[in-house]
N, CA, C and O atoms as a Tripos MOL2 file, in Angstrom:
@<TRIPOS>MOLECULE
protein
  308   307    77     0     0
PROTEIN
NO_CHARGES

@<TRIPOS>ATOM
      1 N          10.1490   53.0240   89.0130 N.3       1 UNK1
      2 CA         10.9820   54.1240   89.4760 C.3       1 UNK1
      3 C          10.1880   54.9640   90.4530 C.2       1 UNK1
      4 O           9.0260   55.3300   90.2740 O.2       1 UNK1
      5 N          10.7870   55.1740   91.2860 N.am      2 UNK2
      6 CA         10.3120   56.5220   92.5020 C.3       2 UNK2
      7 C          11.3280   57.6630   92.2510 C.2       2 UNK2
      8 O          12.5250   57.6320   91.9660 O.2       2 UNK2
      9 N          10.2890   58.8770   92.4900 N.am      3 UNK3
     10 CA         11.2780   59.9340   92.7060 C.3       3 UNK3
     11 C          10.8820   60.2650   94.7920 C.2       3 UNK3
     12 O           9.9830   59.9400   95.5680 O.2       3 UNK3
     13 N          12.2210   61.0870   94.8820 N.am      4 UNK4
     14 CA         12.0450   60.9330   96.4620 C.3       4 UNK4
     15 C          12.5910   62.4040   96.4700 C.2       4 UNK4
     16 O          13.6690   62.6020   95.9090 O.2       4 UNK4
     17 N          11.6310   63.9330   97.3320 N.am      5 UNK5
     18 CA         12.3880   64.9150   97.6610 C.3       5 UNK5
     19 C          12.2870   64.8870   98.9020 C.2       5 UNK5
     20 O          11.4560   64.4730   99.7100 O.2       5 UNK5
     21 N          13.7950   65.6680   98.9560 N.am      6 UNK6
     22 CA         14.3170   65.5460  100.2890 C.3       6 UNK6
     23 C          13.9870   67.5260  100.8640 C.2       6 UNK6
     24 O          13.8190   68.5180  100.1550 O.2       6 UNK6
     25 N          14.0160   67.3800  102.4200 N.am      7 UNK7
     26 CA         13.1250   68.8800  102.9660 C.3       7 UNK7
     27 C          14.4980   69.4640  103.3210 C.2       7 UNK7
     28 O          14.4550   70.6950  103.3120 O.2       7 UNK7
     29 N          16.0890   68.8020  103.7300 N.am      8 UNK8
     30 CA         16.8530   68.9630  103.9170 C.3       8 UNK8
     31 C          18.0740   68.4310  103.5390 C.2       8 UNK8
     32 O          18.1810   67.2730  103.1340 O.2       8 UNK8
     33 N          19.3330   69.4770  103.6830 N.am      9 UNK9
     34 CA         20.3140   68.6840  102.9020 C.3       9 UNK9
     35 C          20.7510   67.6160  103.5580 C.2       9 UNK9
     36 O          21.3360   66.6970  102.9850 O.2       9 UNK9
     37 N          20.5240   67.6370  104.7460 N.am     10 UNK10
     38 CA         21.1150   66.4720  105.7850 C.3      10 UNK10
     39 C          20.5300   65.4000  105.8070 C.2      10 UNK10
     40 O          20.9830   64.4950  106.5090 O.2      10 UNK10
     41 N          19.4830   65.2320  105.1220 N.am     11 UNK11
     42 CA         18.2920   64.3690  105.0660 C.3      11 UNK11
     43 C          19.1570   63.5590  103.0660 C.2      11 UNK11
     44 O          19.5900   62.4440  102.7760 O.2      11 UNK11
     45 N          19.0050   64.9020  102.2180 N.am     12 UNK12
     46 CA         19.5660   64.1380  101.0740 C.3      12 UNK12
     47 C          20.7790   63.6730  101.2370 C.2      12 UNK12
     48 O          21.0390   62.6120  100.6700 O.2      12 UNK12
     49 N          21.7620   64.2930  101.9930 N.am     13 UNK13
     50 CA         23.4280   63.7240  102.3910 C.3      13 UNK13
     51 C          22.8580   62.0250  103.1480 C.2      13 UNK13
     52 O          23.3190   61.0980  102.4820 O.2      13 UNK13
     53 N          22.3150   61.7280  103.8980 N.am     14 UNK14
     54 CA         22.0690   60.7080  104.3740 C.3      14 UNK14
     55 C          22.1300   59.4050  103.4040 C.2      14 UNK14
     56 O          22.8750   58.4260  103.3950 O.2      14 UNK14
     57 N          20.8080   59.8850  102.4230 N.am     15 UNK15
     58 CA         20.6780   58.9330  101.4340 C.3      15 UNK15
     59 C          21.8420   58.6430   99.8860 C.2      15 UNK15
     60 O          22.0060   57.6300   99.2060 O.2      15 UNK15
     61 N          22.4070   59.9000   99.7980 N.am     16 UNK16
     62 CA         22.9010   59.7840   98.6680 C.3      16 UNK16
     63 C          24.2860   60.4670   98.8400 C.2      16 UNK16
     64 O          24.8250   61.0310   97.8870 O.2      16 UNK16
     65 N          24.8230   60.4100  100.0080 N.am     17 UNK17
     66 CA         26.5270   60.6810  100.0500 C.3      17 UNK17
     67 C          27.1850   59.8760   99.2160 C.2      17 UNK17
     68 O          27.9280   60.2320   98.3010 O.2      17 UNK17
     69 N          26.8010   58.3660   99.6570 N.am     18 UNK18
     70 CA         27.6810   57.2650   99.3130 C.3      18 UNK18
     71 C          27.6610   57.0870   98.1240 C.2      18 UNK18
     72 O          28.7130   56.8080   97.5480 O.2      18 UNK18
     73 N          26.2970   57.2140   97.3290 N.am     19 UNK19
     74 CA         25.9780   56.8310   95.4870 C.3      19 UNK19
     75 C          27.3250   58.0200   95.0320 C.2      19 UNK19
     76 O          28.3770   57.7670   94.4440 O.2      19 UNK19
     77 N          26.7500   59.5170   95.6200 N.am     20 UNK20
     78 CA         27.7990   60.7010   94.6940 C.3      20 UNK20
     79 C          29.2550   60.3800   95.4170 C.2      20 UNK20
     80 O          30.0530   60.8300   94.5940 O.2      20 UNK20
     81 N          29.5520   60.1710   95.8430 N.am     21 UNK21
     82 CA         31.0130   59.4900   96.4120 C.3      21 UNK21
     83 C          31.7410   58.8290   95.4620 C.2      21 UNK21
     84 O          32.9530   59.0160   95.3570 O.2      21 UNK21
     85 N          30.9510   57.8470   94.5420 N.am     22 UNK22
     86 CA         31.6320   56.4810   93.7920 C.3      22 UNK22
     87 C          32.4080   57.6900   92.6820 C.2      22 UNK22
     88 O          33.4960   57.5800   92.1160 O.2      22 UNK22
     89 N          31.5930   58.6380   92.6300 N.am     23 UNK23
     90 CA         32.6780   59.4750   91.4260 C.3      23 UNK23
     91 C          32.6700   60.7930   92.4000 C.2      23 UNK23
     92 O          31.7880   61.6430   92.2760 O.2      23 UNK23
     93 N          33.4950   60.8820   93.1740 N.am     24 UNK24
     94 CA         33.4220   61.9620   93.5020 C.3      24 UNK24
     95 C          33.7540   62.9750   92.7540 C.2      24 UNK24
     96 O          32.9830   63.9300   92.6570 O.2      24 UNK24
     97 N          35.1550   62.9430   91.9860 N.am     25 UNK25
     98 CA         35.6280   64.3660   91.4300 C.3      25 UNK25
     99 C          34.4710   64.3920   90.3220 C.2      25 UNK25
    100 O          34.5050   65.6200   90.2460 O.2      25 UNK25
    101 N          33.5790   64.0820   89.4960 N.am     26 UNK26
    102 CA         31.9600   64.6880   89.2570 C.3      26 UNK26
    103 C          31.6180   65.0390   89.7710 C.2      26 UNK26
    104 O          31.0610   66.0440   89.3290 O.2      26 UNK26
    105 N          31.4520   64.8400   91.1130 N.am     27 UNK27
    106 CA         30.0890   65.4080   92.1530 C.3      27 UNK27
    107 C          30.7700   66.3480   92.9930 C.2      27 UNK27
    108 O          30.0700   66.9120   93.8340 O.2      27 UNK27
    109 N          31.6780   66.5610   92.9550 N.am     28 UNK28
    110 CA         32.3060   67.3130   94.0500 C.3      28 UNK28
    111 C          31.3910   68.8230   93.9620 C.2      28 UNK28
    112 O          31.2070   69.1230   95.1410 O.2      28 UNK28
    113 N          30.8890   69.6530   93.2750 N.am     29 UNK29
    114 CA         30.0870   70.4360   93.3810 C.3      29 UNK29
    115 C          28.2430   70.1950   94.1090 C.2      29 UNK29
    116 O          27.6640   70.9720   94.8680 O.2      29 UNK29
    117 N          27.8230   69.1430   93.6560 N.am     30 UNK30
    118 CA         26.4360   68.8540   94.4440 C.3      30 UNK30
    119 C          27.3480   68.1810   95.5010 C.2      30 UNK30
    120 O          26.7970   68.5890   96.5230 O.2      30 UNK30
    121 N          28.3590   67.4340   95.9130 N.am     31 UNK31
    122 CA         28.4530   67.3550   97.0610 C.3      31 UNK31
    123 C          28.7870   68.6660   98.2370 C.2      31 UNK31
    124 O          28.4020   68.9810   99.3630 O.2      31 UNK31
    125 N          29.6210   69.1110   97.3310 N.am     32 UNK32
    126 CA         30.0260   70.5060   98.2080 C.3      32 UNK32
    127 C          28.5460   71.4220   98.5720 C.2      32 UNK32
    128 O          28.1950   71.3370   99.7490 O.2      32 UNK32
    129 N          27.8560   72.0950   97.8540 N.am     33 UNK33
    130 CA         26.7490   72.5120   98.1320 C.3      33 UNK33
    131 C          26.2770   71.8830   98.7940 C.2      33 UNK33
    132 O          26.5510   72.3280   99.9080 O.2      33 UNK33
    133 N          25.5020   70.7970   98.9210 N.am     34 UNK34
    134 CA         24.5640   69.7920   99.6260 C.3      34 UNK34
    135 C          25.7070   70.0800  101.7110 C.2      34 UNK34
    136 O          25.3380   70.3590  102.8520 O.2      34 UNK34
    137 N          26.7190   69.8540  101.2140 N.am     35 UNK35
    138 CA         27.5750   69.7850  103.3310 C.3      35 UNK35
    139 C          27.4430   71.2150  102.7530 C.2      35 UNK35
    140 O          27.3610   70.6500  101.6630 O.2      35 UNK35
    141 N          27.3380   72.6120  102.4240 N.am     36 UNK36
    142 CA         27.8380   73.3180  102.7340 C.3      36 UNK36
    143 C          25.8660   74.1350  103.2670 C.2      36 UNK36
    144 O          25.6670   75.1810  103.8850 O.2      36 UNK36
    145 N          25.2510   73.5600  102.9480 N.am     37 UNK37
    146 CA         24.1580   73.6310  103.1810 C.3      37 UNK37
    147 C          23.6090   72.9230  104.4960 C.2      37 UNK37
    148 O          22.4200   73.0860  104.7700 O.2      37 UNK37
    149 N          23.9800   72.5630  104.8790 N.am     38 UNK38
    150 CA         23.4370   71.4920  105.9590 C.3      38 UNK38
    151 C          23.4160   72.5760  106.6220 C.2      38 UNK38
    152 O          22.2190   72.8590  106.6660 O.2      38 UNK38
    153 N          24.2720   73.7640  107.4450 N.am     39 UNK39
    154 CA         24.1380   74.6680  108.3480 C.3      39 UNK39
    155 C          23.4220   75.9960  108.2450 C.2      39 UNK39
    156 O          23.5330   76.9920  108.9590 O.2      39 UNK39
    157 N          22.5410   75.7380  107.0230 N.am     40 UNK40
    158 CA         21.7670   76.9290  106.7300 C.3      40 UNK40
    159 C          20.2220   76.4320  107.3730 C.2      40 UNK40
    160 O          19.6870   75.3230  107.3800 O.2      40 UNK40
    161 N          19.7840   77.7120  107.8820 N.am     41 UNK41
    162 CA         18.5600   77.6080  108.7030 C.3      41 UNK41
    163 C          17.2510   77.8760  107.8400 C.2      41 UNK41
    164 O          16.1550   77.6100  108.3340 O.2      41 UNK41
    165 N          17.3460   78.3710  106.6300 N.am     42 UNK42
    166 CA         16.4560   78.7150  105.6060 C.3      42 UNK42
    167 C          16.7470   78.2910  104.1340 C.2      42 UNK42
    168 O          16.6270   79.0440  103.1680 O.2      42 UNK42
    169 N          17.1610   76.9330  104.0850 N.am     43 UNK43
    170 CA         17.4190   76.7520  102.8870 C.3      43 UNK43
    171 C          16.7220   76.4100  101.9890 C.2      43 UNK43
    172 O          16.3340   75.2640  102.2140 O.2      43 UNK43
    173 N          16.0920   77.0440  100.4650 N.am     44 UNK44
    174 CA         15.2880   76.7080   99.7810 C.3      44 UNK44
    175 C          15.7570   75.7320   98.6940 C.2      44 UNK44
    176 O          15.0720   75.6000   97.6800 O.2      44 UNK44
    177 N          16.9270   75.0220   98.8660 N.am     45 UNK45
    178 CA         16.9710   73.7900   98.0470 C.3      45 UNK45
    179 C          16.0640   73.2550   97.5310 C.2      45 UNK45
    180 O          15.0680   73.0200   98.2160 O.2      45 UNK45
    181 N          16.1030   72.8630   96.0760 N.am     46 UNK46
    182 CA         15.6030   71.5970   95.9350 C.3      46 UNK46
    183 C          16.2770   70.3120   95.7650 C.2      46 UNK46
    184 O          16.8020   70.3040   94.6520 O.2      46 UNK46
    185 N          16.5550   68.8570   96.6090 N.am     47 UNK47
    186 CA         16.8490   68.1240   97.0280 C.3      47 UNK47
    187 C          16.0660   66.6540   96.3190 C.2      47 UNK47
    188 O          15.2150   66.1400   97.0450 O.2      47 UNK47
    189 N          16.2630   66.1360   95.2680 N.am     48 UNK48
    190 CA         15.4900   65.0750   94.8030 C.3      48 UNK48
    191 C          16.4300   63.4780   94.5190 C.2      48 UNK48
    192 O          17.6450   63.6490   94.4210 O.2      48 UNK48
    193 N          16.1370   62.6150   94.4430 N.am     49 UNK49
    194 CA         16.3560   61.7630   93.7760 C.3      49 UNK49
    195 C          15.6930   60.4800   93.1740 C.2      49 UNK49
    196 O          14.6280   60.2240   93.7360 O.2      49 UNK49
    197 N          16.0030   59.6910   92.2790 N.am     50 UNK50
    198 CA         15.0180   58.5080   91.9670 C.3      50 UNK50
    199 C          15.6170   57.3620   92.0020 C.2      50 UNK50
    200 O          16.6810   57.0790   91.4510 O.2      50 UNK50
    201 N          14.8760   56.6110   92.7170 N.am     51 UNK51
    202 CA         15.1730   54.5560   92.9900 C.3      51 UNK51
    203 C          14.4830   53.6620   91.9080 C.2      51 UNK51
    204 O          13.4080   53.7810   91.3210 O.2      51 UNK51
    205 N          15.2900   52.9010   91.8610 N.am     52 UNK52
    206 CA         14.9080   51.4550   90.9920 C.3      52 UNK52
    207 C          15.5900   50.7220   91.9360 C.2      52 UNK52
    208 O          16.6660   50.9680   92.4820 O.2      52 UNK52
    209 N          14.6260   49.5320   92.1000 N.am     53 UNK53
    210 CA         15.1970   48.4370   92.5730 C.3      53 UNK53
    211 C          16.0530   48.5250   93.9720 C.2      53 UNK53
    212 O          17.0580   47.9130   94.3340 O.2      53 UNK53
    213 N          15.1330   49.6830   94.7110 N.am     54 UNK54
    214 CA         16.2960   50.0310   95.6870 C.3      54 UNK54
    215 C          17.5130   50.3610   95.6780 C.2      54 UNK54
    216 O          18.2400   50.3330   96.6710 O.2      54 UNK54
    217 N          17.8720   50.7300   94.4640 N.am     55 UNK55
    218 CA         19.3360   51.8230   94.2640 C.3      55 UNK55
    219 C          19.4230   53.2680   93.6540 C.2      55 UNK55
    220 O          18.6550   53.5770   92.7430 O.2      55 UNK55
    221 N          20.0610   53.8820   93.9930 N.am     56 UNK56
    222 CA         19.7960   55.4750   93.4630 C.3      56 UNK56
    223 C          20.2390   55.1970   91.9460 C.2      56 UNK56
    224 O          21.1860   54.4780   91.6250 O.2      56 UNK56
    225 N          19.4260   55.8630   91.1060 N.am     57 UNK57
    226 CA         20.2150   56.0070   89.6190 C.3      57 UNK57
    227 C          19.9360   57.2320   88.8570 C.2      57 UNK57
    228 O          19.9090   57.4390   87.6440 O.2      57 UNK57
    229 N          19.7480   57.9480   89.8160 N.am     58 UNK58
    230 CA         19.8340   59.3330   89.7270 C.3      58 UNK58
    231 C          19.8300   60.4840   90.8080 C.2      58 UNK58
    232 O          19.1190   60.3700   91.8060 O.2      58 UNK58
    233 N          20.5590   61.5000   90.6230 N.am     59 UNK59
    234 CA         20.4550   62.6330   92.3160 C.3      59 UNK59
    235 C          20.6020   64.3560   91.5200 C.2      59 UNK59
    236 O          21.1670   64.8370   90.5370 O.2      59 UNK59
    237 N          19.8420   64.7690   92.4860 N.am     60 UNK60
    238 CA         19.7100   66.2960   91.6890 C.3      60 UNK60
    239 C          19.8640   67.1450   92.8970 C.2      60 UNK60
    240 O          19.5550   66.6050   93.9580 O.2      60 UNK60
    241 N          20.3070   68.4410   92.9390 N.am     61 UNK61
    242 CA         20.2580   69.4600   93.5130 C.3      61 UNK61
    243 C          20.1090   71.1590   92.8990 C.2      61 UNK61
    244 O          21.1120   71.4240   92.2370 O.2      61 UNK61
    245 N          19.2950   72.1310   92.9510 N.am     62 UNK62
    246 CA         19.1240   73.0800   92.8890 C.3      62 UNK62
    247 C          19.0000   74.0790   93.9360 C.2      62 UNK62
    248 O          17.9630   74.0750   94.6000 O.2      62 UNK62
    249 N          19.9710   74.9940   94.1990 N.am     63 UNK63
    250 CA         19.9950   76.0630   94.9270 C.3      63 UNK63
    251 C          18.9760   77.0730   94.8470 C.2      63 UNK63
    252 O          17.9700   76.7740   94.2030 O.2      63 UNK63
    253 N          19.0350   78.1130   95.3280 N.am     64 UNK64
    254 CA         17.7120   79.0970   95.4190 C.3      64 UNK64
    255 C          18.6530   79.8200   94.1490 C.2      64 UNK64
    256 O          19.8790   79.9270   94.1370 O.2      64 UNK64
    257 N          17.6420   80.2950   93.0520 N.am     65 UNK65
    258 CA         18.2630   80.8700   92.0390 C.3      65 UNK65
    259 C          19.3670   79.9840   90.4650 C.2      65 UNK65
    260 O          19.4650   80.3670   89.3000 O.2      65 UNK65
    261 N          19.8650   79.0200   91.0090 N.am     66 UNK66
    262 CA         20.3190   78.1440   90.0560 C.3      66 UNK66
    263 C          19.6640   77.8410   89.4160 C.2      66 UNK66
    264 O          18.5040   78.2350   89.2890 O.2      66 UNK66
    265 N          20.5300   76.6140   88.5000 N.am     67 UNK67
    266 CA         19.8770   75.4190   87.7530 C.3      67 UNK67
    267 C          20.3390   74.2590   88.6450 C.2      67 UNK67
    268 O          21.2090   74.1450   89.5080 O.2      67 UNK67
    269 N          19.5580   73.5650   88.1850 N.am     68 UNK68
    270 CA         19.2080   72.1010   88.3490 C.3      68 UNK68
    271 C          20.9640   71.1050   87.8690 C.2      68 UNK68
    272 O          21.4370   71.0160   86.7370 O.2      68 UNK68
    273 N          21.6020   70.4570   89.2900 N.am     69 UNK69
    274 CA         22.6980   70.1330   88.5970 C.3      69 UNK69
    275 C          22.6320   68.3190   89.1610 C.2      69 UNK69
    276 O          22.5520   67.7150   90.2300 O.2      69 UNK69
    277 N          22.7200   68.0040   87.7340 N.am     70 UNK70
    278 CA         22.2180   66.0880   88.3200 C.3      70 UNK70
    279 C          23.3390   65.2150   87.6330 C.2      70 UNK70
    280 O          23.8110   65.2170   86.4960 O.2      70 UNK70
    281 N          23.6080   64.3820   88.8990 N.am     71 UNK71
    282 CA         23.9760   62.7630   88.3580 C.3      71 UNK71
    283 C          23.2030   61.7390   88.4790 C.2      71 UNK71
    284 O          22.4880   61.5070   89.4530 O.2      71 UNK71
    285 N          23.3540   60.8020   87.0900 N.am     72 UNK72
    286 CA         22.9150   59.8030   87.1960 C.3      72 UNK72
    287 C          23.0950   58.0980   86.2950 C.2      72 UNK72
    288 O          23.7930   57.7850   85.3310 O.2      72 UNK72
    289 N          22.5170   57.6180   86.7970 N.am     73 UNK73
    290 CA         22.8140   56.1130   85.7940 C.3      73 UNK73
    291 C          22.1550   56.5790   84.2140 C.2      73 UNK73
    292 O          20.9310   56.5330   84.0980 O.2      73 UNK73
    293 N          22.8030   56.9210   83.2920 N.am     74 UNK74
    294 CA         22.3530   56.8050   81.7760 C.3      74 UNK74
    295 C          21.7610   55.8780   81.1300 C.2      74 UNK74
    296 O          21.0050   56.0030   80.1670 O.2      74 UNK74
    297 N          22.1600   54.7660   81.7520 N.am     75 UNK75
    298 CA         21.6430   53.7540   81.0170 C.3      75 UNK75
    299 C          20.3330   52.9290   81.7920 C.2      75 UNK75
    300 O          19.8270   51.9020   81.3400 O.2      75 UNK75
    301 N          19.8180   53.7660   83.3290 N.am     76 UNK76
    302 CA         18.4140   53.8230   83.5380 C.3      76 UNK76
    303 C          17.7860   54.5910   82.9770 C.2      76 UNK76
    304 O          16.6830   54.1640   82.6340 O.2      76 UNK76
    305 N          18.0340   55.7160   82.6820 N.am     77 UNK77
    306 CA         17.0300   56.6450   82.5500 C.3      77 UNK77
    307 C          16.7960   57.0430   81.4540 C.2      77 UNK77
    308 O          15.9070   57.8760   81.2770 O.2      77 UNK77
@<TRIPOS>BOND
     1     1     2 1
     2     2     3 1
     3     3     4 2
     4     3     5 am
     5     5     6 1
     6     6     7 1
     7     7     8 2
     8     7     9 am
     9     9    10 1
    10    10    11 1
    11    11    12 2
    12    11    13 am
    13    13    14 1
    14    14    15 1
    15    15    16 2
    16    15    17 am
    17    17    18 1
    18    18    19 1
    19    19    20 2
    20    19    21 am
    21    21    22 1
    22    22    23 1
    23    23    24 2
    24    23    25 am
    25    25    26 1
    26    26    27 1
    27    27    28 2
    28    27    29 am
    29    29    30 1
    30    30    31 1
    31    31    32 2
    32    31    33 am
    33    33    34 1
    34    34    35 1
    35    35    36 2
    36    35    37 am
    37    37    38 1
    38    38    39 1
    39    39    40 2
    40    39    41 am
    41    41    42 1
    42    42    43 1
    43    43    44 2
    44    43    45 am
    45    45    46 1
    46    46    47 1
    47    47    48 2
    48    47    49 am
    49    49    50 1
    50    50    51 1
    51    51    52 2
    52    51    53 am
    53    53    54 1
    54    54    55 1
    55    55    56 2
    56    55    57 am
    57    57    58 1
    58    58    59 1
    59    59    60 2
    60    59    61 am
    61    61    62 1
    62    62    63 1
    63    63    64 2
    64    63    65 am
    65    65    66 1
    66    66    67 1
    67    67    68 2
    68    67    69 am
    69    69    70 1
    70    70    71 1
    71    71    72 2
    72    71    73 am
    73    73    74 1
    74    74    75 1
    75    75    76 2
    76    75    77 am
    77    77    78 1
    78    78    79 1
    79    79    80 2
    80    79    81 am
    81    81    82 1
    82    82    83 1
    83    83    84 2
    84    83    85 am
    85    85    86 1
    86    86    87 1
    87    87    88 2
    88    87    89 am
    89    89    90 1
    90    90    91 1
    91    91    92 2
    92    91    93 am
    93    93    94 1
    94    94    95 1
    95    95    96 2
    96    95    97 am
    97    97    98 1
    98    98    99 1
    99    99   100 2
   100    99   101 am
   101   101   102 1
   102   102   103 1
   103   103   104 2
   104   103   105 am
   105   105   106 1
   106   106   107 1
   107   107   108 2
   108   107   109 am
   109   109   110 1
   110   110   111 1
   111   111   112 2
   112   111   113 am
   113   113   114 1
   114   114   115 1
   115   115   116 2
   116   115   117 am
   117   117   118 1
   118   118   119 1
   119   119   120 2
   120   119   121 am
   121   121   122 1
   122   122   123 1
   123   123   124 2
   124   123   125 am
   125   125   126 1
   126   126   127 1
   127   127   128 2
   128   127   129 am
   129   129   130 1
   130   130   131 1
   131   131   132 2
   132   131   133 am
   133   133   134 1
   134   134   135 1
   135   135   136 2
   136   135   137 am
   137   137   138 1
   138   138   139 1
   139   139   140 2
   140   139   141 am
   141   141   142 1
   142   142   143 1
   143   143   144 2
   144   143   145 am
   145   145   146 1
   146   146   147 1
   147   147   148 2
   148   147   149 am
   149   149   150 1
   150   150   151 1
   151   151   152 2
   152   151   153 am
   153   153   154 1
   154   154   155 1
   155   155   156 2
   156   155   157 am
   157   157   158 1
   158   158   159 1
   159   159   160 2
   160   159   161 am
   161   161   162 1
   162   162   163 1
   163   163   164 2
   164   163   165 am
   165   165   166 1
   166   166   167 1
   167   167   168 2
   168   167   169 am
   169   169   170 1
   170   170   171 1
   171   171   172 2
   172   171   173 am
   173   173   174 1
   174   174   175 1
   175   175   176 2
   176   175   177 am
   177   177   178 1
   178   178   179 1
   179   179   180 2
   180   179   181 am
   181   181   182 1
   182   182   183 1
   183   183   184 2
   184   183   185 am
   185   185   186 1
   186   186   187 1
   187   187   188 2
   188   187   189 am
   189   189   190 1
   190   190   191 1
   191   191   192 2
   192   191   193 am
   193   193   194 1
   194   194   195 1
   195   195   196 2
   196   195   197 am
   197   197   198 1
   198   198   199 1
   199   199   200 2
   200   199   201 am
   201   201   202 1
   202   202   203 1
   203   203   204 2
   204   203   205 am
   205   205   206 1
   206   206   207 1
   207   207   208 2
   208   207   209 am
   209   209   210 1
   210   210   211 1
   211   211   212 2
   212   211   213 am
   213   213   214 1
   214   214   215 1
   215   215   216 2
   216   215   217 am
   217   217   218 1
   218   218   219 1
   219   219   220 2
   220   219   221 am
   221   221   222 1
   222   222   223 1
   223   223   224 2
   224   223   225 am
   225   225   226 1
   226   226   227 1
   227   227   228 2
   228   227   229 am
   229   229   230 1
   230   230   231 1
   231   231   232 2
   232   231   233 am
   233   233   234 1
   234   234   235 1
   235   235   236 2
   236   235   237 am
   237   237   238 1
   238   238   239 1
   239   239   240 2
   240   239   241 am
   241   241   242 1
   242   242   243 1
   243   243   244 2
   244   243   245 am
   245   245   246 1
   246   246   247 1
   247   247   248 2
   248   247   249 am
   249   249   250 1
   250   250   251 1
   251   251   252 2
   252   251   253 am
   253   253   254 1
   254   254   255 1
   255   255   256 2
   256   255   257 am
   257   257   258 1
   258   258   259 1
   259   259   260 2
   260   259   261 am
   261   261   262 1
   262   262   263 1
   263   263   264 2
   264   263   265 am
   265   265   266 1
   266   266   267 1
   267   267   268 2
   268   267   269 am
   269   269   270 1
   270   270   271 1
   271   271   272 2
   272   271   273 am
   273   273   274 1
   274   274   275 1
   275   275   276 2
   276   275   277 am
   277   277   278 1
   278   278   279 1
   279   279   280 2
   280   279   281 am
   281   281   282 1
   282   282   283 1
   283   283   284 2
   284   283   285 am
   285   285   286 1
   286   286   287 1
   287   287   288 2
   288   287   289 am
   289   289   290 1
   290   290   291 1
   291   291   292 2
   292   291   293 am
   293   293   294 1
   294   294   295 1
   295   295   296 2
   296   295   297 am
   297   297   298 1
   298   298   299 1
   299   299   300 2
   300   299   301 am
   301   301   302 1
   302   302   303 1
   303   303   304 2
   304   303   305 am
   305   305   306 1
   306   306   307 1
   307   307   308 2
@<TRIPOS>SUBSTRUCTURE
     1 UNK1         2 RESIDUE 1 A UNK
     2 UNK2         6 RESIDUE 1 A UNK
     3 UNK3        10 RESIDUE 1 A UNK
     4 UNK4        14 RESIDUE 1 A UNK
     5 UNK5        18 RESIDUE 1 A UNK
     6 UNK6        22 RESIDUE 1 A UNK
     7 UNK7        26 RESIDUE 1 A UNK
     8 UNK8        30 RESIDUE 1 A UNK
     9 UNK9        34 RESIDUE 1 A UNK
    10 UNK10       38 RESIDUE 1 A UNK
    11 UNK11       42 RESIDUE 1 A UNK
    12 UNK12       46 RESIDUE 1 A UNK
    13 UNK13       50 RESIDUE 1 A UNK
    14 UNK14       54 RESIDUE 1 A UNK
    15 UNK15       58 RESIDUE 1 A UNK
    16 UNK16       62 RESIDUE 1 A UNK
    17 UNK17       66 RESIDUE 1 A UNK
    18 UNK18       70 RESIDUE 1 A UNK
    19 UNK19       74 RESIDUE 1 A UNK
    20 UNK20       78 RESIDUE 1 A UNK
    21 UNK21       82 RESIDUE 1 A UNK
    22 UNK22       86 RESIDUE 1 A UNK
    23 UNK23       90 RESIDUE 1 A UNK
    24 UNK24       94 RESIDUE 1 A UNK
    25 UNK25       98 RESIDUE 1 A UNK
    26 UNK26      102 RESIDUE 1 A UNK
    27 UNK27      106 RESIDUE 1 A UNK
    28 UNK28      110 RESIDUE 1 A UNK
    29 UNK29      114 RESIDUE 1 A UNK
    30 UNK30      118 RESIDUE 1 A UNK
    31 UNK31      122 RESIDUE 1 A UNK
    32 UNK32      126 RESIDUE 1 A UNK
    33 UNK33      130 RESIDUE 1 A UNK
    34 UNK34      134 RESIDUE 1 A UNK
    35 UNK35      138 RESIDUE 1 A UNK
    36 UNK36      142 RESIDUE 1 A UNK
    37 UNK37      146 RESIDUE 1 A UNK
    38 UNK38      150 RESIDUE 1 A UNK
    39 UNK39      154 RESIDUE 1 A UNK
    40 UNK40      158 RESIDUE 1 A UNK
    41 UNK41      162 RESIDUE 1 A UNK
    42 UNK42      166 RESIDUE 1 A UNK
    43 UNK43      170 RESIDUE 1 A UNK
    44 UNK44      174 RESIDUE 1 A UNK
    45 UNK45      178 RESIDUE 1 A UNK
    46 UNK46      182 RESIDUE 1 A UNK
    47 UNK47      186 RESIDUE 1 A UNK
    48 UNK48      190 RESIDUE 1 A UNK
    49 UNK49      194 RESIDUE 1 A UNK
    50 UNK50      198 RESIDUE 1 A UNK
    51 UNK51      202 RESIDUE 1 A UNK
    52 UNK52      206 RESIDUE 1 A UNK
    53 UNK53      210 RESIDUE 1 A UNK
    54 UNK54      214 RESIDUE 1 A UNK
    55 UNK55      218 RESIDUE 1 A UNK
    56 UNK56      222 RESIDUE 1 A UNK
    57 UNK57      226 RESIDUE 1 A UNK
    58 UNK58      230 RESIDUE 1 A UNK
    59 UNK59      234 RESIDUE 1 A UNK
    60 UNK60      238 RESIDUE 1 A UNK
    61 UNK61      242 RESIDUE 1 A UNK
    62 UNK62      246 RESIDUE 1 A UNK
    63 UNK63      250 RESIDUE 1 A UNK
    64 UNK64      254 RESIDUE 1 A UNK
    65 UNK65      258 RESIDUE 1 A UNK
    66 UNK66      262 RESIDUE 1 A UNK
    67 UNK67      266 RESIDUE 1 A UNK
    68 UNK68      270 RESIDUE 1 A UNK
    69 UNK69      274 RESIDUE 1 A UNK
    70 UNK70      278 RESIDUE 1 A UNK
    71 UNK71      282 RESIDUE 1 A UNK
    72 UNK72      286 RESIDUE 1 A UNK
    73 UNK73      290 RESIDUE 1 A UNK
    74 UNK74      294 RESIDUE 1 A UNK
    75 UNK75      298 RESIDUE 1 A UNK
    76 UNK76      302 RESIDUE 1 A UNK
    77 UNK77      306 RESIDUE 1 A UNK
């Protein structure tokens, strides 16, 4: 397993639109944050996710001040 952080949301939208997509109405909140972030010039996100086998099976996002809000494969991790 790798974990991978990302410096921007446009950078984590790149890699992991398509994984949080397969369920969207779950993700519709880290997706919404993550595009609604892309146009911020100071964003202190934290932006992570982890690979096996070259597939995401897990994705996280934390805002400045939040918690930590993640999807992922259960039965990797």
């Amino acid at each position: 397993m790798q974990l991978r952080r990302y410096h921007t949301a446009t950078e984590y939208l790149i890699e992991n639109e398509s994984y949080l997509e397969k369920e969207e109405v779950i993700n519709s909140l880290i997706l919404g944050l993550a595009i609604a972030n892309k146009e911020k010039k100071n964003d202190q996100s934290l932006y992570i996710d982890i690979i096996q086998n070259e597939e995401i099976q897990f994705s996280a996002i934390r805002t400045a001040g939040r918690n930590l809000i993640t999807y992922g494969n259960k039965e990797t991790l």
